[in-house]
PDB file of N, CA, C and O in Angstrom:
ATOM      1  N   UNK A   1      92.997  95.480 119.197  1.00  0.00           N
ATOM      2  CA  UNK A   1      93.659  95.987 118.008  1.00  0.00           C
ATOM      3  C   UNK A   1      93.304  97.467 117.880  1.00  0.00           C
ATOM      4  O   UNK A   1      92.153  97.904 117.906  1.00  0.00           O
ATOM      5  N   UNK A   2      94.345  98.144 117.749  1.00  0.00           N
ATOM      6  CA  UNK A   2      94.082  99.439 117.406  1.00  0.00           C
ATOM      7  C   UNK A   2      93.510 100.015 116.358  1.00  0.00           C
ATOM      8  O   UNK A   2      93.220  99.192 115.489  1.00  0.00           O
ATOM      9  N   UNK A   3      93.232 101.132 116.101  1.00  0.00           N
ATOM     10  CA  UNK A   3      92.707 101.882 114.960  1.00  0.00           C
ATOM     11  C   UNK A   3      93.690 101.753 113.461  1.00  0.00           C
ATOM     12  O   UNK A   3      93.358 101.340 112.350  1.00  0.00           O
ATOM     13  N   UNK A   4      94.591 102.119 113.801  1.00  0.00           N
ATOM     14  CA  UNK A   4      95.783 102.221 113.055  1.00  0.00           C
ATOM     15  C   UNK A   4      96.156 101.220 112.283  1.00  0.00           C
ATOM     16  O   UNK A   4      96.505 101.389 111.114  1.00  0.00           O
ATOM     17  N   UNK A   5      96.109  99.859 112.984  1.00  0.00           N
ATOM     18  CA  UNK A   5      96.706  98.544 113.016  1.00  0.00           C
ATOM     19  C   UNK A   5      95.197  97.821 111.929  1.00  0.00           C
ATOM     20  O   UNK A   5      95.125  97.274 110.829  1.00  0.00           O
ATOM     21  N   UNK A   6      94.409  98.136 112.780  1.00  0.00           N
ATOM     22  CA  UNK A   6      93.236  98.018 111.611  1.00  0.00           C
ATOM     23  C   UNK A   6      92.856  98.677 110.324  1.00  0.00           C
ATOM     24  O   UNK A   6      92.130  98.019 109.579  1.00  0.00           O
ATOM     25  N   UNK A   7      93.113  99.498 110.062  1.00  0.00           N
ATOM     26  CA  UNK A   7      92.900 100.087 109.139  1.00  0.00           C
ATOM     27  C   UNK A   7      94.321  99.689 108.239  1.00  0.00           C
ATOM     28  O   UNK A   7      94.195  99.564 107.021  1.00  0.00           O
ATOM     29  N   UNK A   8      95.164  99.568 108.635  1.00  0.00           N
ATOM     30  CA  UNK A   8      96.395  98.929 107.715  1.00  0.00           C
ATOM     31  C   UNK A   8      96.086  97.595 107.342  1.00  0.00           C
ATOM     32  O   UNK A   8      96.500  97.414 106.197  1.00  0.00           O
ATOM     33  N   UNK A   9      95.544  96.588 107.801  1.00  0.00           N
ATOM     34  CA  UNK A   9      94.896  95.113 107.902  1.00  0.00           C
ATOM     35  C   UNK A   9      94.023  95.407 106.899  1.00  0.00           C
ATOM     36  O   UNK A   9      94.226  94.703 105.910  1.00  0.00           O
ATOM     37  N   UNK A  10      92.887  96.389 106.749  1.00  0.00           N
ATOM     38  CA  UNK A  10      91.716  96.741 105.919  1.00  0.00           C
ATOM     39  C   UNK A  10      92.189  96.933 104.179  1.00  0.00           C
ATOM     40  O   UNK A  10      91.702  96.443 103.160  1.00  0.00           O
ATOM     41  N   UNK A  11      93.543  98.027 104.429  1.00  0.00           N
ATOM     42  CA  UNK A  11      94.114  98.504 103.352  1.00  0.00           C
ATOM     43  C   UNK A  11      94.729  97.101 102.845  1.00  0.00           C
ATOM     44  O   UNK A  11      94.171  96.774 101.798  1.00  0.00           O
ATOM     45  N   UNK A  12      95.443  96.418 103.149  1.00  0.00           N
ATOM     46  CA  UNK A  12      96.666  95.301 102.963  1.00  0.00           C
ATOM     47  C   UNK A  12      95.782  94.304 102.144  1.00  0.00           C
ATOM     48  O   UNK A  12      96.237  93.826 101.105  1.00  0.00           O
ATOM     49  N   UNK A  13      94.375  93.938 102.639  1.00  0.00           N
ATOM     50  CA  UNK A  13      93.666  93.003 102.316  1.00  0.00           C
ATOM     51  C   UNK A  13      92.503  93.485 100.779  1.00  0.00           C
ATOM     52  O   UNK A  13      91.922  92.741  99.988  1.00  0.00           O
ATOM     53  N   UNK A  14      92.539  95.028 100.864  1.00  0.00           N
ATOM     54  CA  UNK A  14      91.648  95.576  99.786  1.00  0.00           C
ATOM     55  C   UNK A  14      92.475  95.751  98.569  1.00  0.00           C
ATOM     56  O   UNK A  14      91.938  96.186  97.551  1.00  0.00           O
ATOM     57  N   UNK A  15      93.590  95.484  98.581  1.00  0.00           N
ATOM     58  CA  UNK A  15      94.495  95.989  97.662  1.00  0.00           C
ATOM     59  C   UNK A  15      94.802  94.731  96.613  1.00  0.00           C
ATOM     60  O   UNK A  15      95.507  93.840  97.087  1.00  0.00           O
ATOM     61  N   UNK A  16      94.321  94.552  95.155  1.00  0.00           N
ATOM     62  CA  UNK A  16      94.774  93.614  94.615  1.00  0.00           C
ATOM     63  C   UNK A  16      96.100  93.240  94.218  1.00  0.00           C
ATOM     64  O   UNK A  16      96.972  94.084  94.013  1.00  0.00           O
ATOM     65  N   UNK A  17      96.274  92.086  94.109  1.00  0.00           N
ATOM     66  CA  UNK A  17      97.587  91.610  93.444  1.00  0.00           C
ATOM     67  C   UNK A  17      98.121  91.916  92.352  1.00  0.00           C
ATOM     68  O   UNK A  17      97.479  92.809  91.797  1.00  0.00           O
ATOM     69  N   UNK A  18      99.162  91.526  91.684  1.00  0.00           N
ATOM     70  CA  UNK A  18      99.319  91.760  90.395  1.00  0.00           C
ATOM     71  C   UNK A  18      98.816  91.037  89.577  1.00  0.00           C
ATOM     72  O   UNK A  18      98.354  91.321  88.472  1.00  0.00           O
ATOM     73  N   UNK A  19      98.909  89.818  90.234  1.00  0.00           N
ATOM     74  CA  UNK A  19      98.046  88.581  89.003  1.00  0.00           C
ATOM     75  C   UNK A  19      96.414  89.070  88.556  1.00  0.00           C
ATOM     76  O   UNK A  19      95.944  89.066  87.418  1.00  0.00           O
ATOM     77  N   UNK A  20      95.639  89.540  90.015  1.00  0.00           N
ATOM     78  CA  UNK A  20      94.266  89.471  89.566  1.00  0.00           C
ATOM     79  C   UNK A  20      94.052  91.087  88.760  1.00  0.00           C
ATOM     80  O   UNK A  20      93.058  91.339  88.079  1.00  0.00           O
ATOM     81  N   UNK A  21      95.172  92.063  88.998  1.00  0.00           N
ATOM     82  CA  UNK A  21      95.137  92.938  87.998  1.00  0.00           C
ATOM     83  C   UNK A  21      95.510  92.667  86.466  1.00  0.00           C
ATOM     84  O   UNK A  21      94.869  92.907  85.443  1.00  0.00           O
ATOM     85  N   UNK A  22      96.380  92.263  86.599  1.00  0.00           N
ATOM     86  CA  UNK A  22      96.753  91.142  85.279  1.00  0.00           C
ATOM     87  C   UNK A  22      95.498  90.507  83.994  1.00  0.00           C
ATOM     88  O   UNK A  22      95.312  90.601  82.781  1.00  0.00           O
ATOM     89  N   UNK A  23      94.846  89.828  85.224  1.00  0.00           N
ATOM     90  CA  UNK A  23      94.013  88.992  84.783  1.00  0.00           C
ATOM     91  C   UNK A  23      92.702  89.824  84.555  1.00  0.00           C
ATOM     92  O   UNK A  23      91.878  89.330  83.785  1.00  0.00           O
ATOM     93  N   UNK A  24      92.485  90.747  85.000  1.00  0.00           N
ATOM     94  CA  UNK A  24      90.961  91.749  85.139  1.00  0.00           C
ATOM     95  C   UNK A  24      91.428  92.641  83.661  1.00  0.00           C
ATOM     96  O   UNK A  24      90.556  93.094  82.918  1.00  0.00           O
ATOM     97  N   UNK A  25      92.740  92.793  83.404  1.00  0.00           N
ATOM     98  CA  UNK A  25      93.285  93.751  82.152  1.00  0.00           C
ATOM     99  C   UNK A  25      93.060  93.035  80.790  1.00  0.00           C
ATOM    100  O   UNK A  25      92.563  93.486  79.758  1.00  0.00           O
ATOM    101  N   UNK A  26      93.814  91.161  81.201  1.00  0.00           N
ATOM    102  CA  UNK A  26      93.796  90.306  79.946  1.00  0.00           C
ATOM    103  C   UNK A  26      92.024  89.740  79.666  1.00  0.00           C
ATOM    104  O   UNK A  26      91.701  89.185  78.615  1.00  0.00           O
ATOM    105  N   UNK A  27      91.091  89.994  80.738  1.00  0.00           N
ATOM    106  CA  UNK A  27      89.929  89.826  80.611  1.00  0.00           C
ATOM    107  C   UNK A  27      89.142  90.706  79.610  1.00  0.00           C
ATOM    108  O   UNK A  27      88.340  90.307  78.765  1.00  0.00           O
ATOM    109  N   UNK A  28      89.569  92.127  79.893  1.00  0.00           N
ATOM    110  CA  UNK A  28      89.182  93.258  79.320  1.00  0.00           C
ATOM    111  C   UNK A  28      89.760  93.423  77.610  1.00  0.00           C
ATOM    112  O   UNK A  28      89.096  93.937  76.710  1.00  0.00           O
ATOM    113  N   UNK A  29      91.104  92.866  77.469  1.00  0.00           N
ATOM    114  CA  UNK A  29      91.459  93.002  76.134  1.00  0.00           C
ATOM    115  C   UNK A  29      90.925  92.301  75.328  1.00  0.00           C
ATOM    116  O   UNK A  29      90.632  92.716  74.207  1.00  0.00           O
ATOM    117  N   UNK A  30      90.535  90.298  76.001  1.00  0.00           N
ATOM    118  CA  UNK A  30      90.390  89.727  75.262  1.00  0.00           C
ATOM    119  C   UNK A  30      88.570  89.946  74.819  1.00  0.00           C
ATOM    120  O   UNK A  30      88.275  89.802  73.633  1.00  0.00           O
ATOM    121  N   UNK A  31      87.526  90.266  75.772  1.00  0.00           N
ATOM    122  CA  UNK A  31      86.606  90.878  75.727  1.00  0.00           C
ATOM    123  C   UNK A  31      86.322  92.052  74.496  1.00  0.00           C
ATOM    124  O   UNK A  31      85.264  92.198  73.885  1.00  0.00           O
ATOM    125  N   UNK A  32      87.410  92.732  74.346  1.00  0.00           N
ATOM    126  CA  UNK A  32      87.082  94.147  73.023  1.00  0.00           C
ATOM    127  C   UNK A  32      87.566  93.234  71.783  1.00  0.00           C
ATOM    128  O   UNK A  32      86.853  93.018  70.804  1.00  0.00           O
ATOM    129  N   UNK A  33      88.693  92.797  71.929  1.00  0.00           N
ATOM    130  CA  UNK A  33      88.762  92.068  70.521  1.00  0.00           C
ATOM    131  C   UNK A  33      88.166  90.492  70.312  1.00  0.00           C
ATOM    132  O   UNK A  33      88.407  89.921  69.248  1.00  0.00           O
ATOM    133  N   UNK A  34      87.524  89.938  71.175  1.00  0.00           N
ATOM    134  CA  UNK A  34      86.192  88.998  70.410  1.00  0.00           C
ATOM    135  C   UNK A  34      84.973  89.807  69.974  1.00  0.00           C
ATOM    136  O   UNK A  34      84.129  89.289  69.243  1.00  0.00           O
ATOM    137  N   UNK A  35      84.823  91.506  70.555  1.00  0.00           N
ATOM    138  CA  UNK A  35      83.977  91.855  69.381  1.00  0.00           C
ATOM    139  C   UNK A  35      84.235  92.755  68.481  1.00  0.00           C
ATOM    140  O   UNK A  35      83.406  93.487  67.939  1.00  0.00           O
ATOM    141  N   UNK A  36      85.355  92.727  68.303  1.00  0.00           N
ATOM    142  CA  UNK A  36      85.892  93.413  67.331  1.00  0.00           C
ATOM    143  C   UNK A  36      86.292  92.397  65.967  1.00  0.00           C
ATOM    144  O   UNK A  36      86.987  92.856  65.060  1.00  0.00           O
ATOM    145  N   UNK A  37      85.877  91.257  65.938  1.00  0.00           N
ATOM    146  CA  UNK A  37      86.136  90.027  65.791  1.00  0.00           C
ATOM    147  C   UNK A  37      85.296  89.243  64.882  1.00  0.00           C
ATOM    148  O   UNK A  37      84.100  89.460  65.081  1.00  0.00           O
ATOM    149  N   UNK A  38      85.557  88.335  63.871  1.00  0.00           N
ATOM    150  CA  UNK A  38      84.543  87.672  62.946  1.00  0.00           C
ATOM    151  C   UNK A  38      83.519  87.378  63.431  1.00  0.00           C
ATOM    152  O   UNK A  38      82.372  87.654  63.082  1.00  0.00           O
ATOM    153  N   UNK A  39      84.117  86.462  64.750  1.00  0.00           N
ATOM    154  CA  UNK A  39      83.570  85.595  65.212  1.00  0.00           C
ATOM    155  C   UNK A  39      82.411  86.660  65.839  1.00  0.00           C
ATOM    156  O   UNK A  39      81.322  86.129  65.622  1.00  0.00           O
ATOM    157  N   UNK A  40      82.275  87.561  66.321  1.00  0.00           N
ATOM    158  CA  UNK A  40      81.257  88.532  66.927  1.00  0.00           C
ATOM    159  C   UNK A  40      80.366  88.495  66.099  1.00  0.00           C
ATOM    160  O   UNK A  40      79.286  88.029  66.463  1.00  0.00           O
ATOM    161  N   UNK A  41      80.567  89.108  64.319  1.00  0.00           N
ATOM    162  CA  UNK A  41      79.333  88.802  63.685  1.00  0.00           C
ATOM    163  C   UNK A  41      78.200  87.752  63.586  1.00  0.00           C
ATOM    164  O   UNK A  41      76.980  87.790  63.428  1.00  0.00           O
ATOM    165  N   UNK A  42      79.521  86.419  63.816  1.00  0.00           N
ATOM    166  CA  UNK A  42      78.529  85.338  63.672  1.00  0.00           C
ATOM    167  C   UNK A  42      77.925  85.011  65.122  1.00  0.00           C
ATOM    168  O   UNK A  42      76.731  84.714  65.114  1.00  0.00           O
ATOM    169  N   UNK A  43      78.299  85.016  65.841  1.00  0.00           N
ATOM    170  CA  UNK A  43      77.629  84.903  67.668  1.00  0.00           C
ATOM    171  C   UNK A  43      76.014  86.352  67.413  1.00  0.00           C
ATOM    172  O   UNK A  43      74.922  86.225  67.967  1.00  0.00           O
ATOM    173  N   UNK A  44      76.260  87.117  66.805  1.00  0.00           N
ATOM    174  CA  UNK A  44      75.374  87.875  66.638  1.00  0.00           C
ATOM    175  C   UNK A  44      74.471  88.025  65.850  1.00  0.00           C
ATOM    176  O   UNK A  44      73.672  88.960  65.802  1.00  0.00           O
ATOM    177  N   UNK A  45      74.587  86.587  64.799  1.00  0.00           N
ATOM    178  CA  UNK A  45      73.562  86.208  63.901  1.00  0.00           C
ATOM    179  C   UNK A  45      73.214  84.922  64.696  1.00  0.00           C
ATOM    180  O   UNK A  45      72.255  84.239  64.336  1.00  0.00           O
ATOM    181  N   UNK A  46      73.659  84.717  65.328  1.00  0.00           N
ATOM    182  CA  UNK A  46      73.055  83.344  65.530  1.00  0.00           C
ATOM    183  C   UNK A  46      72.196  83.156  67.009  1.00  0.00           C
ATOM    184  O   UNK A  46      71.421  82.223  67.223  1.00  0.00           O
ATOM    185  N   UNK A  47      72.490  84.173  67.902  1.00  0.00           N
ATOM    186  CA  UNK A  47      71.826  84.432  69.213  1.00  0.00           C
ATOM    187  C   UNK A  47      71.526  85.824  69.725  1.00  0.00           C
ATOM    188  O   UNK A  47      71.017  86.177  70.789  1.00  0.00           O
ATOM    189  N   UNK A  48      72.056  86.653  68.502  1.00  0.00           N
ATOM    190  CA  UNK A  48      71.068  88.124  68.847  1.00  0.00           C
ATOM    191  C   UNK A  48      72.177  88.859  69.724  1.00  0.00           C
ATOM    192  O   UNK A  48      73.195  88.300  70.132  1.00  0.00           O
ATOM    193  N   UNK A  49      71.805  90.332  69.982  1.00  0.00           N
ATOM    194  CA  UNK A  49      73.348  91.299  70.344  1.00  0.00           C
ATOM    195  C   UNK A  49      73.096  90.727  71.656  1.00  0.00           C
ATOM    196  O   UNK A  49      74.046  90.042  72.035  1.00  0.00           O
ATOM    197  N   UNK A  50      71.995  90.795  72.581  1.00  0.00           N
ATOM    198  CA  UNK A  50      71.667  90.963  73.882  1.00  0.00           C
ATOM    199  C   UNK A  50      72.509  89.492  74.447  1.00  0.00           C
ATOM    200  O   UNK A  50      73.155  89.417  75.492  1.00  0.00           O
ATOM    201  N   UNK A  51      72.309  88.473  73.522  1.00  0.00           N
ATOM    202  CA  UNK A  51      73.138  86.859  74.567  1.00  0.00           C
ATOM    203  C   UNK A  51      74.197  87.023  74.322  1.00  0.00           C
ATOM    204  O   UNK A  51      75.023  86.662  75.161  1.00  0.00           O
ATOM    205  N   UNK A  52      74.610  87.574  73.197  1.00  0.00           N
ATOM    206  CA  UNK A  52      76.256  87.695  72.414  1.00  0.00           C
ATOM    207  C   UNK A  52      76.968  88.010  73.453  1.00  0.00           C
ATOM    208  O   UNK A  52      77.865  87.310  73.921  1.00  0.00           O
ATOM    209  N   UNK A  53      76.466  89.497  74.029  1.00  0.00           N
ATOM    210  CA  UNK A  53      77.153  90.192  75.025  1.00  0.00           C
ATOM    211  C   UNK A  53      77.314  89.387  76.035  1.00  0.00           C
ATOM    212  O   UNK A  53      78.472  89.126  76.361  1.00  0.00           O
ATOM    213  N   UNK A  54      76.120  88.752  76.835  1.00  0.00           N
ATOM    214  CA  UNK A  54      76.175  88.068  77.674  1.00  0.00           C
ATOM    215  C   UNK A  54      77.483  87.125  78.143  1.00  0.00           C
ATOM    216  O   UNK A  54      78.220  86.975  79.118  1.00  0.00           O
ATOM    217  N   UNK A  55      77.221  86.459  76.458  1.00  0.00           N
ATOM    218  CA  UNK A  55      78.292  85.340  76.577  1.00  0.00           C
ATOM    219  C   UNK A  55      79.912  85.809  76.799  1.00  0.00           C
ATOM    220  O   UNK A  55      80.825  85.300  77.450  1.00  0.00           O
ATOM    221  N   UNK A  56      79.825  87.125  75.873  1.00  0.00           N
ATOM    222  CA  UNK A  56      81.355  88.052  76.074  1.00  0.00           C
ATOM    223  C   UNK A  56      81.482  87.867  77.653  1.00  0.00           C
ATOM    224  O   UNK A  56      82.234  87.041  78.170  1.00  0.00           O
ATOM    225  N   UNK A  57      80.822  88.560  78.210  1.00  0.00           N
ATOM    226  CA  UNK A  57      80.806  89.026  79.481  1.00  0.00           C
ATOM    227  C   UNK A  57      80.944  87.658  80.166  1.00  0.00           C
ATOM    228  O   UNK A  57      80.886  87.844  81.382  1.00  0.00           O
ATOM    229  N   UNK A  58      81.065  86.668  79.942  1.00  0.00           N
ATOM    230  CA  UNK A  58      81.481  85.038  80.841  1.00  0.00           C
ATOM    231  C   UNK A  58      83.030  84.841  80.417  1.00  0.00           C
ATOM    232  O   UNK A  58      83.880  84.137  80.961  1.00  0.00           O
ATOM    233  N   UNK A  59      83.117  85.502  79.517  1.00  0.00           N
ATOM    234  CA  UNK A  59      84.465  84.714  79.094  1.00  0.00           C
ATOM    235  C   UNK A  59      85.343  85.550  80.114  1.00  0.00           C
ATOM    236  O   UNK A  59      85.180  86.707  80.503  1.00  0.00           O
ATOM    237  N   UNK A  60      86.292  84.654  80.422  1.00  0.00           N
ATOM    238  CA  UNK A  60      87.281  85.608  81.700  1.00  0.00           C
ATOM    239  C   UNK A  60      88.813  84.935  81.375  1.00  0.00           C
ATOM    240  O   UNK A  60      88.988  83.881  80.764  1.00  0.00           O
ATOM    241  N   UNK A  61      89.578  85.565  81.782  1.00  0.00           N
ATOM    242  CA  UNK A  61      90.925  85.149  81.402  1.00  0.00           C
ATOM    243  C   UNK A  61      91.400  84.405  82.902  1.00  0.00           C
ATOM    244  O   UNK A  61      91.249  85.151  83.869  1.00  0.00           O
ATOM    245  N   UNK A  62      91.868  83.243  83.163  1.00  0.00           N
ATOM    246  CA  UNK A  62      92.122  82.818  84.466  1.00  0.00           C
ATOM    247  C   UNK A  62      94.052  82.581  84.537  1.00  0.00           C
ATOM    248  O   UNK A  62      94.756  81.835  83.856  1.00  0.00           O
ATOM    249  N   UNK A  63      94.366  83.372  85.437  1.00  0.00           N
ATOM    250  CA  UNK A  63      95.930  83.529  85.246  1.00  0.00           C
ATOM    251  C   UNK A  63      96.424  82.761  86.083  1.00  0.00           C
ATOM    252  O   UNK A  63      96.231  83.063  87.261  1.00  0.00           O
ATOM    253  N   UNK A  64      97.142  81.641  85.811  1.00  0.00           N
ATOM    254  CA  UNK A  64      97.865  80.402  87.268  1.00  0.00           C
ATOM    255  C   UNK A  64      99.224  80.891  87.381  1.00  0.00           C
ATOM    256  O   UNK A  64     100.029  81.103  86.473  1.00  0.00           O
ATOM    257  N   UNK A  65      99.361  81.040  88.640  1.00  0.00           N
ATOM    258  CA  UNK A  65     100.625  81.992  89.346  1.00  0.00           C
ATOM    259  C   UNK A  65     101.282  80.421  89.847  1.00  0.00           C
ATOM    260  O   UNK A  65     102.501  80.323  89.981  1.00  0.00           O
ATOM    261  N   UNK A  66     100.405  79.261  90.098  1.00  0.00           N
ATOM    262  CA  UNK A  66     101.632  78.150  90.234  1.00  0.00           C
ATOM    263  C   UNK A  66     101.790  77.513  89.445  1.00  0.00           C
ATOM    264  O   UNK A  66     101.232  76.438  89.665  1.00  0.00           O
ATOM    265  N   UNK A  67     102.320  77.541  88.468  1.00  0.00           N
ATOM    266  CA  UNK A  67     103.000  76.960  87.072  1.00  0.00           C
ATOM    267  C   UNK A  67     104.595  76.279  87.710  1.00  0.00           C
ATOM    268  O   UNK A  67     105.475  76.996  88.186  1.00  0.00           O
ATOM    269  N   UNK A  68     104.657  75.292  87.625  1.00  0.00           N
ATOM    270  CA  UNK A  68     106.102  75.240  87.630  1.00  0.00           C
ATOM    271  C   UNK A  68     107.034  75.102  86.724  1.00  0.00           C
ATOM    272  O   UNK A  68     106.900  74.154  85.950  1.00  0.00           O
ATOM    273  N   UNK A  69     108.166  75.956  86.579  1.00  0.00           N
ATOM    274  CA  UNK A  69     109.216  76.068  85.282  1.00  0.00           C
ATOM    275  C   UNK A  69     110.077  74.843  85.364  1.00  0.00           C
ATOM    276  O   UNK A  69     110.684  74.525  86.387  1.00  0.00           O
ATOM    277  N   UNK A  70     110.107  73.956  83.882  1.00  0.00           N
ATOM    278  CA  UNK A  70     111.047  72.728  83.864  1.00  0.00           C
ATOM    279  C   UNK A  70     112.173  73.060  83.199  1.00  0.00           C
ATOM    280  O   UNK A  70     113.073  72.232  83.057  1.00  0.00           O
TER     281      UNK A  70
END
C-alpha cells in the first residue's frame, strides 16, 4: 500500500460521522442545561459540587441511526 492510499485510509477512518457529531453536540447541550437546572441545585445539596459534576459528566446522549420508520 502506498503512502497516499494510506494516508487517505488514516483520514477516512479519523473523520467522524454525523451521528457521533450529533450525539457529542446533544451530549454537550444536555450537560449545560442539567446545570443550569433545578435539579443541579438539588444533586448539589445532596452529594456535593465535586460528584454532581461527576455524575453530569456520565450522562451521554446515545443516538440510534437504526430506528425503523412505520
Amino acid at each position: 500500500m502506498g503512502k497516499g492510499k494510506r494516508l487517505k485510509k488514516l483520514r477516512r477512518c479519523a473523520e467522524k460521522s454525523i451521528s457521533e457529531r450529533f450525539q457529542e453536540a446533544f451530549t454537550r447541550n444536555f450537560q449545560k442545561e442539567l446545570r443550569d437546572s433545578e435539579l443541579w441545585d438539588e444533586m448539589v445539596a445532596q452529594y456535593g459540587e465535586k460528584r454532581a459534576l461527576e455524575l453530569i459528566r456520565e450522562c451521554k446522549a446515545e443516538v440510534k441511526t437504526d430506528l425503523e420508520i412505520e
